[in-house]
N, C-alpha and C positions, 0 to 999 in steps of 0.2 A: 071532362071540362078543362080548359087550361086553353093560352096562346097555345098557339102551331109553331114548333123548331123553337123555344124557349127554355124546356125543360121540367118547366114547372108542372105542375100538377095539381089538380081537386082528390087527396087522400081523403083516410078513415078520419083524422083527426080534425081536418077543417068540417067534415061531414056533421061529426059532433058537435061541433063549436055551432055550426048554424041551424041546429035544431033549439041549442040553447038561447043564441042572438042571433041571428040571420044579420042584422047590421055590419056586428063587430066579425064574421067570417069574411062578409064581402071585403071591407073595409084591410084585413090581414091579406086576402089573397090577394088583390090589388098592389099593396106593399110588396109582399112577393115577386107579383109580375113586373114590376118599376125597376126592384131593386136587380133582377135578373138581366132589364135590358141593361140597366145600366154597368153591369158587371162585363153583359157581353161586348158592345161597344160596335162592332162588326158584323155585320150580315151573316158574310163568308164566315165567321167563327161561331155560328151557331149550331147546335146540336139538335139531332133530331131525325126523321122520316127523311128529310131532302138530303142529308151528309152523313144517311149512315154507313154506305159504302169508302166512305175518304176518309184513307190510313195514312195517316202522317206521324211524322217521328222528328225529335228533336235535338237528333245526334249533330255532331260537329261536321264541316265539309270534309276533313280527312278520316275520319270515322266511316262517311257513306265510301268514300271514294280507294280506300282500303278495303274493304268488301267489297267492291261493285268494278274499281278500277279493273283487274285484269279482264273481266268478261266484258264490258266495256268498249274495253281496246280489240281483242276477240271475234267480237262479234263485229266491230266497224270495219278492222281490215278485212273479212270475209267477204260486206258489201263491197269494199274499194275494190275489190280482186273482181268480184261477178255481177256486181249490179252498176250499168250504166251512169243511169242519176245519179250515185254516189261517188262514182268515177270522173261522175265528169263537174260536180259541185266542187272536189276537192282541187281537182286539175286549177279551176277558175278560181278559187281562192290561191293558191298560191302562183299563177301568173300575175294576180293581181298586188300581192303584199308583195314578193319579191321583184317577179319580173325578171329584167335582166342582170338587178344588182340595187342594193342599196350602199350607194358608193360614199365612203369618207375622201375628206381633204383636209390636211392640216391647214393649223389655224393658229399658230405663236404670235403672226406678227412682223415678223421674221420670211422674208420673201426668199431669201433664198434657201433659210431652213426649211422655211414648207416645201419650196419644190425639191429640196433631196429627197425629204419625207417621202414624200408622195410619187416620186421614184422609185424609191426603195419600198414601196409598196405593190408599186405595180409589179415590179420584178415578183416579189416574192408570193404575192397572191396567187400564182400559178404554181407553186411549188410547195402551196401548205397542206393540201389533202396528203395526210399518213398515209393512205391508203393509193394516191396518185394519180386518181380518176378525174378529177374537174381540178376547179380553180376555189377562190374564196366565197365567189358567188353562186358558184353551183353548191358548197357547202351551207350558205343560205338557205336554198331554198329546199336544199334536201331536210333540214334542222326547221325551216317551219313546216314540209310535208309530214315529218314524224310528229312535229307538237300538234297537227290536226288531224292524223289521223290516228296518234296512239295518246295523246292529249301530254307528253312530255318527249325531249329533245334535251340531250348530252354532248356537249365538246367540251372534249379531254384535252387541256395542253401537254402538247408533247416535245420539251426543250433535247435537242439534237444534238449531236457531237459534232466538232471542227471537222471539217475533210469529209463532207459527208456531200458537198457541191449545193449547198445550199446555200442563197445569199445572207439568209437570215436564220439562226440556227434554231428552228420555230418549224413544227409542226402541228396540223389540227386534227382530230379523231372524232367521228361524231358515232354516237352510244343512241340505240332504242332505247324506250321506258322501264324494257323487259329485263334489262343491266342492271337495274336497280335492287337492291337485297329487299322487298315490299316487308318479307318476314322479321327482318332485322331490327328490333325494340328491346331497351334496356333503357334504365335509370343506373345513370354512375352515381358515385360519395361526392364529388367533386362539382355535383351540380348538372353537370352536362346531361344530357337527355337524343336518346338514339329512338324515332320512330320511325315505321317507313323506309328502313337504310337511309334517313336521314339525321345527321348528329347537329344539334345546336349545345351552345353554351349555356350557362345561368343563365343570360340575357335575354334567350331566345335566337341569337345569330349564331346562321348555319359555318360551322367550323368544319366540316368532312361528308362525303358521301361512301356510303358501303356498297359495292359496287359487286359484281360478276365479271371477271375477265372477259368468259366466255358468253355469246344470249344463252339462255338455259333454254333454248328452246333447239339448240342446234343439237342434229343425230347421228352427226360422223364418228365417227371411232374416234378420230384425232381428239374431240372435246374435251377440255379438261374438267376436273371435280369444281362440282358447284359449289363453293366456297368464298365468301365474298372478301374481297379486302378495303380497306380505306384508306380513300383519296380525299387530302384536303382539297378542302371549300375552295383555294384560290387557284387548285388547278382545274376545276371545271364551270363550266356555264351552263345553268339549266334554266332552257326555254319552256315557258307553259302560261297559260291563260290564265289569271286572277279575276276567280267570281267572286268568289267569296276568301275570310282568313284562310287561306288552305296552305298546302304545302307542297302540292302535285298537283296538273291540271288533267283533266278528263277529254276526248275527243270531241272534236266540233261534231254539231251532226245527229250529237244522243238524241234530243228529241224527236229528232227524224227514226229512230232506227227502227220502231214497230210499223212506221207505218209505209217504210221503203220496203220492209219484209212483207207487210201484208200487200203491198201494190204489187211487189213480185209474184205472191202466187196470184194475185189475180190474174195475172196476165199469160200465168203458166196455166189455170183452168181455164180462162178464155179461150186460149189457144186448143189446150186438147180437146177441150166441147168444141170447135170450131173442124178440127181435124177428123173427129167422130164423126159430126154431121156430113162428111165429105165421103166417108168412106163409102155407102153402101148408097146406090144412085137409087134400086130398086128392086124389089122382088116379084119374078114371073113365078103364079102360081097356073100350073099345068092340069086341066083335066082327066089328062092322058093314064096309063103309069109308067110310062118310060120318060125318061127326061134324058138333055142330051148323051149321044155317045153310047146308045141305049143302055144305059145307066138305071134299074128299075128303081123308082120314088120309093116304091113299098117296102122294098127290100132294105132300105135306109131309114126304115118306121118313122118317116114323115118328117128325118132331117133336114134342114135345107143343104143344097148344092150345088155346087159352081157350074161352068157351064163346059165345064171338062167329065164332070158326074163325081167330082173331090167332095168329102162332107166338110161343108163350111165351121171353121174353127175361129176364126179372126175375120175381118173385113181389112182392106184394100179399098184404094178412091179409087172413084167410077166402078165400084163391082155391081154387078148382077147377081141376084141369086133366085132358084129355083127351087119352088116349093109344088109337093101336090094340091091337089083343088081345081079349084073353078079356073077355067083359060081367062086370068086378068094379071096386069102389070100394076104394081103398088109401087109409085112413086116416094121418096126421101123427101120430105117437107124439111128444113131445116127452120128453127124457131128466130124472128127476128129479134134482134137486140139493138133497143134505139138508147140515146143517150149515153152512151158509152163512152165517146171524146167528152163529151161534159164533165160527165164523171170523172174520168181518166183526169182530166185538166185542173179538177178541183184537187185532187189529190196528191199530183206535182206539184199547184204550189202548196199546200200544205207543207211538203217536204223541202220546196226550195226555202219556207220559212224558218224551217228547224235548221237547214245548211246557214243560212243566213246571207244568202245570194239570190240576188235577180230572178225570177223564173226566166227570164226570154234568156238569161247567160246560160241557166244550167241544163233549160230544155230546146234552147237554138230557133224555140215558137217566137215568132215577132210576130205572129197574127193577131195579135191583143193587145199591143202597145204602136202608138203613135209617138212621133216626135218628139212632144210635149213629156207625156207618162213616162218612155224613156229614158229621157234627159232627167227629169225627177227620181225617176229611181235610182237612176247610174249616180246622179247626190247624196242620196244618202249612201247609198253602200262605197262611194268611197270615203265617205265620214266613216265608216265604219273603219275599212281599210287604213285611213291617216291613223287614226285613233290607236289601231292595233302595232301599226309600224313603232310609231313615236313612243308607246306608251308598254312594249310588251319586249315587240323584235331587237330594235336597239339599244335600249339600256340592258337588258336581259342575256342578249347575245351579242351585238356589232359591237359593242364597247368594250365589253371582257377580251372579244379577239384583239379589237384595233389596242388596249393595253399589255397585253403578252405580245404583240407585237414589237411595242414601243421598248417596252423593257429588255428583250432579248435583244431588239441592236444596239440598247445603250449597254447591256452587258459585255457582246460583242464590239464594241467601240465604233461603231457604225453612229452613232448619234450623239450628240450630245444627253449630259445628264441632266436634263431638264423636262419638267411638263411639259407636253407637246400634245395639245386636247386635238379633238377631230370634228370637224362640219359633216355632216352627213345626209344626203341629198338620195332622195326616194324616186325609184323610178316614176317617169312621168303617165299621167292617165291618156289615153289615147281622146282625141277631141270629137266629141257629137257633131257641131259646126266650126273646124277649124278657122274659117276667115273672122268669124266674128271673136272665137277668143283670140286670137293674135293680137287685133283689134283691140282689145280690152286688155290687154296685157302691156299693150304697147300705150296708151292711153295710162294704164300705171305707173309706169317709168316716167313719162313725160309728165306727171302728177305727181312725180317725187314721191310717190304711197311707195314704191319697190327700187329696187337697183336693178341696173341688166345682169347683174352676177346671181343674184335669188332669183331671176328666173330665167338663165340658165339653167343656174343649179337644180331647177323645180320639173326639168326638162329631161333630167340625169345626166346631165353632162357637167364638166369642169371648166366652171371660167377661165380658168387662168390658160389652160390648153382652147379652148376658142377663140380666145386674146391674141394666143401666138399662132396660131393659123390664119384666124385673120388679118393679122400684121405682116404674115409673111406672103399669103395670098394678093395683098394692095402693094407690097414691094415687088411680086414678080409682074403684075399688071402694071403697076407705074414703069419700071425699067424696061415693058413692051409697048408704051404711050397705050394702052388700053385703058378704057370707059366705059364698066358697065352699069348699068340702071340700076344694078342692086347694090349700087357702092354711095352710100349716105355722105361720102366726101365730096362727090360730084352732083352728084342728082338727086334729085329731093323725090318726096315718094311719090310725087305725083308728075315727075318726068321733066322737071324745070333745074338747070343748069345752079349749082349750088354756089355762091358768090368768093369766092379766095378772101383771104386778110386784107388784102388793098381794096376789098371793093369789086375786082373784074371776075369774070367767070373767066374758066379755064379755055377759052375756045375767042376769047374776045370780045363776044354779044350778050346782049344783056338780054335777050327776050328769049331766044332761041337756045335748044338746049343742046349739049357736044353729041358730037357724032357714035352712039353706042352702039357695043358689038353683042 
């Protein structure tokens, strides 16, 4: 006797009690049961028959993630490498966070300090991969593909010697998760505290990383001794995902990983039941005893056999085989299987929800989404996307660069010594119905909500370089007496001659609009 999932129970002793009062038992187990729900508070936190399989544990997120992190990372890059859906979840998350670039622009004030800046940016953005292969923005997105697929991302500054043909003596190195000394924990006298190959002070602020030269995962002879050393905190930048207080972030995707593994073998037992079923079309059983090629049945004690007189060991599609008996052909019934795209489909998006992307992005299916549902779900997932840039990518990683940037030219005398903060402009989202956001964009400017420079910049482009093309674009067209209809000096947007400072239109008539090329 007792509530169901409460815990409580009818023992020997209330048993007692209610032979003596029957009252005062009722009356106790009741308090019991009150006093139970009230302790429990929670549905989900009750014990009992419904939760006796659910094992939880109330270790720290670096606790789980120190045990759990390297199989983790392990087992996700093996999907990334062989299984599609995970290949191609990851692909669309980072075309989407990076793109072609999450671009800075200075921002002092100072119009002609920002454009050296941002000169001297461009130049050297192509020259900061250590290793030589891309530019700054290609080191982007390789530094979010490593924090999503191995759930952390390392860039090493690496300050350069003169004469080395570089414009800014600054280079970037980016480090897998695997670089990390994981085993590396100690308590110093002095306060400091080493977990994780990561070292904090008293305070909790990370002062160094203990690092691997070499990945320990590399098998060349050349390898050096796995031996870790440290690098201060202010020469690297590490990218990762904050769920929870942690200290290292895990791969996007975990939730998905059982059940992209179990979708895989489904589809690898579907397949070979499917290839089974194909193999063997039929079996001729022969009255006879010779079978072809005079081949004798009997003398094969009743094995089946090809139609060469070979003893069948394996099946081949479209085979025949021959068996003694009665002169009949037994046809391959193969078993149908319905509902299997249903199934299938349920189970994609399960998994597109653990990636945390669109099903139609990661499965390329539009058969299930309309206009409407689309355009809805492409909102949220790039709230998700701003979310991550804003709140992960560039404080975490674009602003460590674009500051070892700033400081090696004012080292190098390339800059003045002064703050020089940076505007940072996120690749633009491509448009469901571009005329109507144009529309609405263009509607916010003339509503004073926006400036044309934010949403340029929202576009990933740099006002001040659209500024001067199109300034120099209207002086080669003015100095050709050229008028074209997309030039808002002349023509308005609905094809009517735009009026000059005195009053007249450029052409002389007031009704009639100039002659466009």
């Amino acid at each position: 006797m007792g509530a169901p999932d409460d815990g409580v129970r009818w023992g020997l002793l209330d048993e007692a009690i209610a032979r003596v009062s029957p009252r005062w038992a009722r009356r106790r187990f009741a308090e019991r049961v009150a006093l139970s729900v009230t302790r429990r508070g929670y549905d989900a936190a009750a014990r009992g028959r419904g939760t006796d399989g659910w094992r939880t544990a109330g270790t720290s997120a670096d606790a789980e993630i120190g045990a759990a992190g390297g199989t983790l990372r392990d087992r996700m890059r093996d999907l990334v490498r062989n299984d599609p859906l995970a290949a191609q979840a990851l692909q669309v998350l980072v075309n989407n966070i990076v793109g072609p670039g999450i671009r800075p622009r200075a921002r002092t004030g100072d119009k002609a300090l920002d454009k050296k800046v941002n000169d001297l940016w461009k130049v050297w953005s192509k020259q900061c991969d250590a290793h030589g292969h891309t530019d700054v923005y290609g080191l982007q997105a390789l530094a979010v593909r490593e924090m999503l697929e191995g759930g952390d991302a390392f860039a090493l500054r690496r300050p350069m010697p003169a004469g080395r043909g570089l414009t800014v003596p600054l280079q970037i190195e980016i480090r897998e998760a695997d670089h990390l000394d994981g085993s590396k924990s100690a308590q110093e006298a002095t306060g400091a505290r080493i977990s994780q190959g990561i070292e904090t002070d008293r305070t909790g602020r990370r002062s160094a990383y203990w690092m691997f030269p070499e990945h320990p995962g590399e098998r060349t002879p050349l390898a050096r001794s796995l031996q870790s050393v440290r690098i201060p905190a202010t020469q690297v930048a590490h990218l990762f995902e904050r769920q929870r207080i942690q200290s290292r972030g895990t791969p996007w995707g975990v939730p998905a990983i059982r059940s992209l593994r179990d979708l895989g073998d489904w589809h690898h037992a579907e397949l070979l039941r499917k290839k089974t079923e194909a193999c063997l079309v039929g079996v001729v059983i022969r009255e006879d005893d010779a079978t072809p090629n005079g081949t004798t049945g009997r003398g094969l004690n009743g094995r089946l056999v090809d139609g060469s007189g070979n003893v069948v060991e394996e099946f081949s599609p479209g085979m025949l085989a021959y068996a003694n008996g009665g002169e009949d052909v037994k046809f391959n019934q193969p078993a149908a299987t319905g509902g299997v795209a249903e199934w299938n489909r349920v189970q994609m998006h399960i998994v597109a929800a653990g990636w945390r992307v669109p099903y139609a992005l990661m499965t390329g299916d539009m058969s299930q989404a309309n206009f409407a549902s689309n355009r809805i779900g492409l909102n949220e997932f790039r709230r998700m996307v701003d979310q991550l840039q804003w709140k992960t990518v560039i404080p975490m990683f674009c602003e460590p660069m674009w500051r070892w940037f700033v400081e090696a030219a004012q080292l190098a005398g390339l800059l003045p010594d002064r703050p020089i903060p940076a505007e940072w402009a996120t690749p633009r989202f491509e448009s469901v119905n571009p005329l109507q956001d144009v529309a609405a964009d263009l509607a916010e400017v003339r509503a004073g909500f926006a400036t044309r420079s934010q949403m340029i910049a929202r576009r990933g482009y740099d006002p001040e370089e659209i500024l001067e093309e199109w300034a120099a674009d209207a002086q080669a067209a003015d100095g050709r007496t050229l008028v074209f209809d997309s030039d808002p000096r002349h023509v308005s947007k609905v094809g009517v001659a735009q009026s000059t400072a005195s009053g007249a239109v450029p052409d002389g008539t007031d009704a009639q609009p100039p002659e466009t090329s």
